[in-house]
C-alpha positions, 0 to 999 in steps of 0.5 A, a space after each residue: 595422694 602420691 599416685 597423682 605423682 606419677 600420673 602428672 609425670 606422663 604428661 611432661 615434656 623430657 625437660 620437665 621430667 629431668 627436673 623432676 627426677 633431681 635431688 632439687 625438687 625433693 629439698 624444695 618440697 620438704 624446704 616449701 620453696 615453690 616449685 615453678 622455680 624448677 622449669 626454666 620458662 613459662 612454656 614449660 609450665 602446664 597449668 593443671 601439673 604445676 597446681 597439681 605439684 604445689 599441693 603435693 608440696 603442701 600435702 609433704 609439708 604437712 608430714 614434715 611438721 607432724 612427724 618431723 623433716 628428719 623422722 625415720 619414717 619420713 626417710 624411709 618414705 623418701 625414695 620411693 616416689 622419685 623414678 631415680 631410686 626405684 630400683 633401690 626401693 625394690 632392693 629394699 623391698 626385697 630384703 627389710 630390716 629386722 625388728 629392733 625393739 622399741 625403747 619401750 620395751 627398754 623401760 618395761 624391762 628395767 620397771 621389771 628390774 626393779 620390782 625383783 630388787 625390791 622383792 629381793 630386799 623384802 625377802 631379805 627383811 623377812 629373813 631377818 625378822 624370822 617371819 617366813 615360816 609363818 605361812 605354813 600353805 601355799 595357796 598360789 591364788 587365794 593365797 593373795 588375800 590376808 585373814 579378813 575376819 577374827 574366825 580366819 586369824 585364829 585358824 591361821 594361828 593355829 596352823 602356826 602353833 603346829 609348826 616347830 618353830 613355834 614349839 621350838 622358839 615362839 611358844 609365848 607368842 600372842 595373835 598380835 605378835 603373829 600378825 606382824 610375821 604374818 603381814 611381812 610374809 605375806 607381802 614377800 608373798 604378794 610381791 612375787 604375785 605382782 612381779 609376775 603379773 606386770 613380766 607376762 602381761 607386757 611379754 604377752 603384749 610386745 610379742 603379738 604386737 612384734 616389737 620383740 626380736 626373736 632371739 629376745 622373744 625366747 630369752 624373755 620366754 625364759 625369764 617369764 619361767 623362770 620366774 614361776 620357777 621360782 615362786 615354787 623354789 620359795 616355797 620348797 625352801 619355806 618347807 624345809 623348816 617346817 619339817 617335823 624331823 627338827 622336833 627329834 634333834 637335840 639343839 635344832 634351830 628351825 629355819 630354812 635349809 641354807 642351801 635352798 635359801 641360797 639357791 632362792 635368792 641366786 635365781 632372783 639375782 640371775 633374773 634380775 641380772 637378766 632384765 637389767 641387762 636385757 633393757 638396757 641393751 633395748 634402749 642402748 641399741 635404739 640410741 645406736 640405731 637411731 642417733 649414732 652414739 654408742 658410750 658416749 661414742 660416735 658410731 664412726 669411732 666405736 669399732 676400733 674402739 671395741 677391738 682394742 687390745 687394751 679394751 678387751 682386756 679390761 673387758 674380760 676383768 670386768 666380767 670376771 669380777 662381776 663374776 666375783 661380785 655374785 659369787 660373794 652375794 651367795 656366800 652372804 645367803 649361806 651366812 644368812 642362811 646359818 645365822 654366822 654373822 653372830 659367831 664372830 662380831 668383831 673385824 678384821 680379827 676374829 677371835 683376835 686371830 686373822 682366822 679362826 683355828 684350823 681345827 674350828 675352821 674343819 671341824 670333823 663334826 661337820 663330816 657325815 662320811 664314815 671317811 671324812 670324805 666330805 669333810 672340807 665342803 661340809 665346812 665350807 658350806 655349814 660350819 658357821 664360822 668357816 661360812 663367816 670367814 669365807 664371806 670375809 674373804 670373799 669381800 675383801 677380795 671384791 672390795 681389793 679388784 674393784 678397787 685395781 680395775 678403778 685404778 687401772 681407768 687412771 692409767 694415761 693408754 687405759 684412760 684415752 682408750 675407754 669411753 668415757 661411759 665406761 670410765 664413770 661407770 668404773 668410779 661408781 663401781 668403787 663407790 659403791 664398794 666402799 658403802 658395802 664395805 662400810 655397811 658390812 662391818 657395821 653390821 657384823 660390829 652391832 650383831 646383824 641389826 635389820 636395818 643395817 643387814 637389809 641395807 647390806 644386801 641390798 648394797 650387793 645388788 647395787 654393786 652387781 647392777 654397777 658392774 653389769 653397766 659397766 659390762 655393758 657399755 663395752 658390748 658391740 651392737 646387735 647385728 640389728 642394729 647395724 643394719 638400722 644404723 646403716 640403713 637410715 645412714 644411707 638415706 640420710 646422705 643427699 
């Protein structure tokens, strides 16, 4: 409907081909003022281009009311219909903007976050309520249906009365009893099934559609393996307490191997650290892009912002205590892991002393080298109440850096530098440190009740997702974004 444009204009006079061309004509278009108003007189109005002209006016209007007068789609439309700008829009030909992802991809992914939170606080649940060693298979896909018939329970219980676990510990429980362990496994189970599903089906989806960037279309690639990865590593944990060896060791309890346990729940914290941070990065680079605004910053403001020296030093604090933060979260599966919150119930002594006797703390039991070479890192990682008190102070020290980094916000040069997105980010981060301060000595005081612990844990990723936030609301924009921004900037100006 344009090309009638450009047929019109090899019929007017130069005065008529000046006006035409001017930056007037387009604002009378999108504004509907008629568009005789451009020629000076009645001798330079041929009939048949000026109707000509008064419907393309009413065909622009139409656009503008379905789509917006300040749509990016209608600004990158702008130029191309005017002579003036044709050596632009062959530039821009020439060199397109990349693909930026659309906030859709944002929400999927921060959906995705929240379904391995809720996985990670289940797996936490069935940890506590000692139910993950009652599936003894793995059946990656029949295993998504329960027992449907008596027949299928009674030969499910079966396999549950071969393993140590009931030798060792539930010799006296009934069906009914296995049940409840069962069905709380088996939605630990179901969970990851789903958490996969609704990752790579939309990856699947958002890439043959192109809306993903190529460096996003790997590190999401990642996440999709790593998430397979993962439900392997669940069941290579589940199989060390399943081991028969644990029969033949005087005093053995039969549960996971602590490392493995940790090294379960460290994989699901990366890859949910790696959807959260990923989506809001998607969402917060199309708000840049598109409005301008970056933290509660104008785009105009946010370079000197970001390199100053004061902002770049709270920045690299930030990271290394949400370095911190993680770190502390895996010393908590070791103590879960070793059961050691039940040695020591009782703070902020333990056994009346800040710390244990250095003989318990590094107690050469533990050393399996006929040199006790590996005597210190043996304690440290399966000496329940060297385990205990590494956890301790693992999460005073936490609780202390989160509370300096708030600190520092109030400071008069901290305050005017930081954006104001990163400042209530910092007041959250405190917050929350102090409800899982809160929620840790509870726990230990009234000997690990499931309630409290779940909670616990599941205060430890809140915290983190606080502090991956508040990394982020100090991160510059992709280079992407840039060239959008700067783009729809320019076709913005008269």
């Amino acid at each position: 409907m344009f090309g009638g444009l450009r047929t019109a204009t090899h019929v007017l006079t130069a005065h008529t081909r000046a006006a035409l061309n001017s930056p007037n004509l387009y604002r009378n278009i999108s504004s509907a003022r008629p568009l005789h108003a451009h020629f000076s007189s009645a001798t330079h109005r041929p009939s048949h281009v000026l109707q000509r002209l008064e419907i393309l006016g009413r065909q622009r209007r139409s656009f503008n009311a379905i789509l917006g007068s300040r749509s990016p789609l209608l600004l990158g439309i702008e130029p191309r219909f005017f002579s003036a700008n044709r050596s632009a829009h062959a530039n821009e030909q020439a060199h397109p903007l990349p693909t930026l992802s659309p906030p859709s991809v944002g929400r999927w992914l921060l959906l995705s976050s929240a379904l391995v939170f809720g996985i990670i606080v289940v797996g936490g649940v069935t940890r506590l309520t000692e139910s993950g060693l009652s599936i003894s298979e793995w059946r990656p896909i029949t295993g998504i249906l329960p027992p449907l018939s008596q027949a299928q329970w009674d030969e499910e219980f079966r396999k549950y009365q071969a393993t140590p676990e009931f030798k060792i510990l539930n010799h006296s429980m009934t069906l009914d009893d296995f049940k409840r362990i069962f069905y709380m496994e088996w939605a630990h189970r179901v969970m990851g099934r789903v958490v996969g599903v609704a990752f790579v089906l939309p990856l699947a989806y958002f890439a043959f559609t192109r809306k993903l960037t190529r460096g996003l279309t790997t590190r999401l690639s990642a996440m999709a393996l790593l998430i397979g990865f993962q439900g392997f590593l669940g069941w290579y944990m589940v199989q060390s307490g399943l081991s028969e060896d644990l029969l033949d060791q005087p005093g053995a309890v039969p549960r996971v191997s602590q490392y493995r346990l940790a090294a379960h729940l460290g994989t699901a914290v990366v890859l949910y650290g790696a959807m959260l941070s990923t989506g809001l990065a998607v969402l917060r680079d199309w708000k840049f892009a598109i409005q301008g605004k970056w933290s509660g910053l104008l785009a105009k403001d946010l370079e000197p912002v970001l390199k100053n020296p004061i902002v770049r030093k709270f920045r690299r604090r930030a990271w290394l205590l949400t370095s911190l933060v993680f770190l502390t979260a895996m010393s908590g599966a070791f103590v879960a892991g070793l059961d050691a919150g039940l040695v020591y119930n009782e703070f902020p002594l333990m056994g009346g002393r800040l710390a244990p006797p250095t003989d318990e703390l590094m107690n050469p039991a533990y050393a399996k080298q006929a040199d006790k070479s590996d005597l210190w890192w043996r304690n440290l990682l399966e000496n329940p109440s060297t385990v205990q008190f590494d956890h301790r102070v693992l999460a005073v020290t936490t609780y202390l850096s989160t509370g300096l980094l708030y600190t520092s916000t109030l400071a008069p040069a901290m305050r005017a530098a930081l954006p104001a997105l990163t400042r209530r980010l910092a007041v959250t981060a405190f917050a929350l440190a102090n409800v899982q301060v809160a929620l840790g000595i509870t726990t230990l005081l009234y000997l690990v009740p499931v309630p409290l612990a779940a909670a616990h844990q599941a205060g430890s990723i809140a915290l983190l997702s606080s502090m991956i936030a508040l990394c982020l609301s100090l991160r510059a924009p992709g280079g992407a974004t840039k060239l959008w921004r700067q783009a729809i900037t320019a076709k913005r100006k008269p």
